[in-house]
N, C-alpha and C positions, 0 to 999 in steps of 0.2 A: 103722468106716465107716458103718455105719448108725445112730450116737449122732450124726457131723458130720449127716449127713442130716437125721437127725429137728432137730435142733438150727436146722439151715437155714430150716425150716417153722414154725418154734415164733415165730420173733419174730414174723415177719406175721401171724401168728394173737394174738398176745398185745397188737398196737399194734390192730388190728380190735375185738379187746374192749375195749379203752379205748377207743375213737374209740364205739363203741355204747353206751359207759355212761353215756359225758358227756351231759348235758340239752342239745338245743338249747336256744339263749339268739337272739332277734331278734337280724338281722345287722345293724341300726342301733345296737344299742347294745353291738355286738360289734367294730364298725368302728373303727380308729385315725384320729385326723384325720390322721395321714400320708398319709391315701389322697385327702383334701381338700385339703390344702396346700401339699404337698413333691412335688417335680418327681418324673417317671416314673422317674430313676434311684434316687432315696431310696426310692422305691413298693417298687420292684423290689428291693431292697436290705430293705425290710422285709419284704417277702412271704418272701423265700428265709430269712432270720433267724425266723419263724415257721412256718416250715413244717419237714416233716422229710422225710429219702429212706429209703423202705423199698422193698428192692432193685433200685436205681438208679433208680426212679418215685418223682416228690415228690407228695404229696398237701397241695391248696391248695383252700382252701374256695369254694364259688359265689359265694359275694357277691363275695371276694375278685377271684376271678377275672373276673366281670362288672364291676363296678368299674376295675379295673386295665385291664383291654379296654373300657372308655368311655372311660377318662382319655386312653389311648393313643390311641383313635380322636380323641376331640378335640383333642390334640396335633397328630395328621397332617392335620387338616382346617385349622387354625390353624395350623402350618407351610406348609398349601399355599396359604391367602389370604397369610401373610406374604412368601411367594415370588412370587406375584400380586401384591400389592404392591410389591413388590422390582421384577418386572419391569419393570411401568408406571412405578415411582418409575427405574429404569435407561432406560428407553425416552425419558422426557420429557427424563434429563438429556441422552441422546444427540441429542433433538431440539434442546436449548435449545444444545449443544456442535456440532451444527452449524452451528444460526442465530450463533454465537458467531463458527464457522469461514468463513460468509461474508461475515459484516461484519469479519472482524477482516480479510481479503480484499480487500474493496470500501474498505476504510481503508487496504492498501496501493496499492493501486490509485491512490486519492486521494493517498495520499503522494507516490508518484512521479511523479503528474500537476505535484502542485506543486513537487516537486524540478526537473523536467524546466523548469517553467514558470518557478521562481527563477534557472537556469541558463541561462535561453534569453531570447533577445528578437523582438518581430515585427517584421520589414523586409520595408515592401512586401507585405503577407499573407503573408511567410515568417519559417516558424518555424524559429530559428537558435540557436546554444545562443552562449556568449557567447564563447567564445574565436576561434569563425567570424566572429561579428559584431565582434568589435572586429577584428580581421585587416582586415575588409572598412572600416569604419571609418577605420582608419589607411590601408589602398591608397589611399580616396575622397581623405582629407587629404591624403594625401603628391600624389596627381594633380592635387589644386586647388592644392595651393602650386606644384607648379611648372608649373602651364597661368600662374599670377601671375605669376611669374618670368619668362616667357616673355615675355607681352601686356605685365610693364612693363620687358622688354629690348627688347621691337616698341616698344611705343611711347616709349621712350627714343632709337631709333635713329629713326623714322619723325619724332618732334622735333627729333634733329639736322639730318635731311634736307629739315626739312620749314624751318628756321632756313637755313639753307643755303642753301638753293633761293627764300628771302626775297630773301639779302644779293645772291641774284646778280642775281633781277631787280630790287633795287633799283637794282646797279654798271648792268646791263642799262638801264631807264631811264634814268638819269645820263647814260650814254652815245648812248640813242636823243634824248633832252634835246638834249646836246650836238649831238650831228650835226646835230638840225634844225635847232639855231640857229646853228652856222657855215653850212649848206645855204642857210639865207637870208639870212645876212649876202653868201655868195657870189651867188646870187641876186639881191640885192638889190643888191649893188656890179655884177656884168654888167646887168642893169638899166639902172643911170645910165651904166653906160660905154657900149652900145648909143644909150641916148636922145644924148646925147656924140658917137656917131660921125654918126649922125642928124642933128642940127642940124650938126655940121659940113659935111657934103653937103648940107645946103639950104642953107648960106651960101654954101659955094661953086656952085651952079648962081644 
């Protein structure tokens, strides 16, 4: 039991003497360009591969660690303006997907102005779509053909009547004709027969 013990102690102490033997060497020319280059996960990926764990604590050098903690920080600062970006680049398209959604809108809009207006026609300053208007159209027609039909059965008949009402005062005439010249031919015969009875009462007195 107390060989596992001392045994326990003895590595930490034996990796502590190595780590105190070694020369420091400048952390510039100790530094991997990994730490330059390759994204935070390769970083990350190198550091745990160079490094070791001496009883579940990993020892990772300063540069190291200041390093890997600036790349990181510039990571998240450069994530936060590309998210920044991102928003405004999302904000404009929402603005331009608006402007988009009121004219695509005001182009409906126009659309069925002019549907409305290809369907429809104006009578009289009303606006009628066309199957009203021809309706109205055809009533108009069908009421003028037969007010025609009408005015030329009137004045069809109003010509017979009117022929008619010629022949009878021509017969009318003829006949007033007539009368007055037998009326003076009688006239005209009592006349000489008066003059007649006349001179014969003057011959006789």
């Amino acid at each position: 039991m107390q060989i596992m013990k001392t045994r326990r102690y003895i590595f930490p102490v034996i990796a502590v003497m190595i780590l105190l033997s070694v020369r420091p060497v400048p952390a510039q020319s100790r530094m991997s360009a990994v730490m330059d280059t390759a994204t935070l996960q390769e970083q990350f990926d190198y550091i745990q591969k160079k490094t070791k764990i001496y009883d579940r604590f990993r020892a990772i050098r300063e540069d190291y660690f200041q390093k890997i903690k600036g790349n990181a920080l510039d990571s998240l600062e450069a994530a936060h303006q590309r998210i920044g970006e991102l928003e405004s680049t999302i904000l404009r398209m929402q603005q331009t997907i608006d402007t988009l959604r009121r004219g695509t809108a005001s182009l409906q809009e126009q659309l069925e102005e002019v549907t409305r207006t290809k369907n429809s026609l104006l009578f009289l300053g009303i606006r009628m779509n066309k199957t009203a208007y021809n309706a109205l159209m055809w009533s108009i027609v069908t009421i003028l053909a037969a007010l025609v039909v009408i005015l030329f059965l009137m004045y069809k008949r109003s010509h017979v009547v009117t022929a008619r009402t010629r022949k009878e005062l021509e017969e009318l005439k003829e006949e007033f004709e007539q009368y007055r010249k037998n009326t003076r031919e009688r006239i005209e015969k009592m006349t000489i027969s008066h003059h007649r009875e006349i001179q014969k009462l003057k011959g006789k007195q």
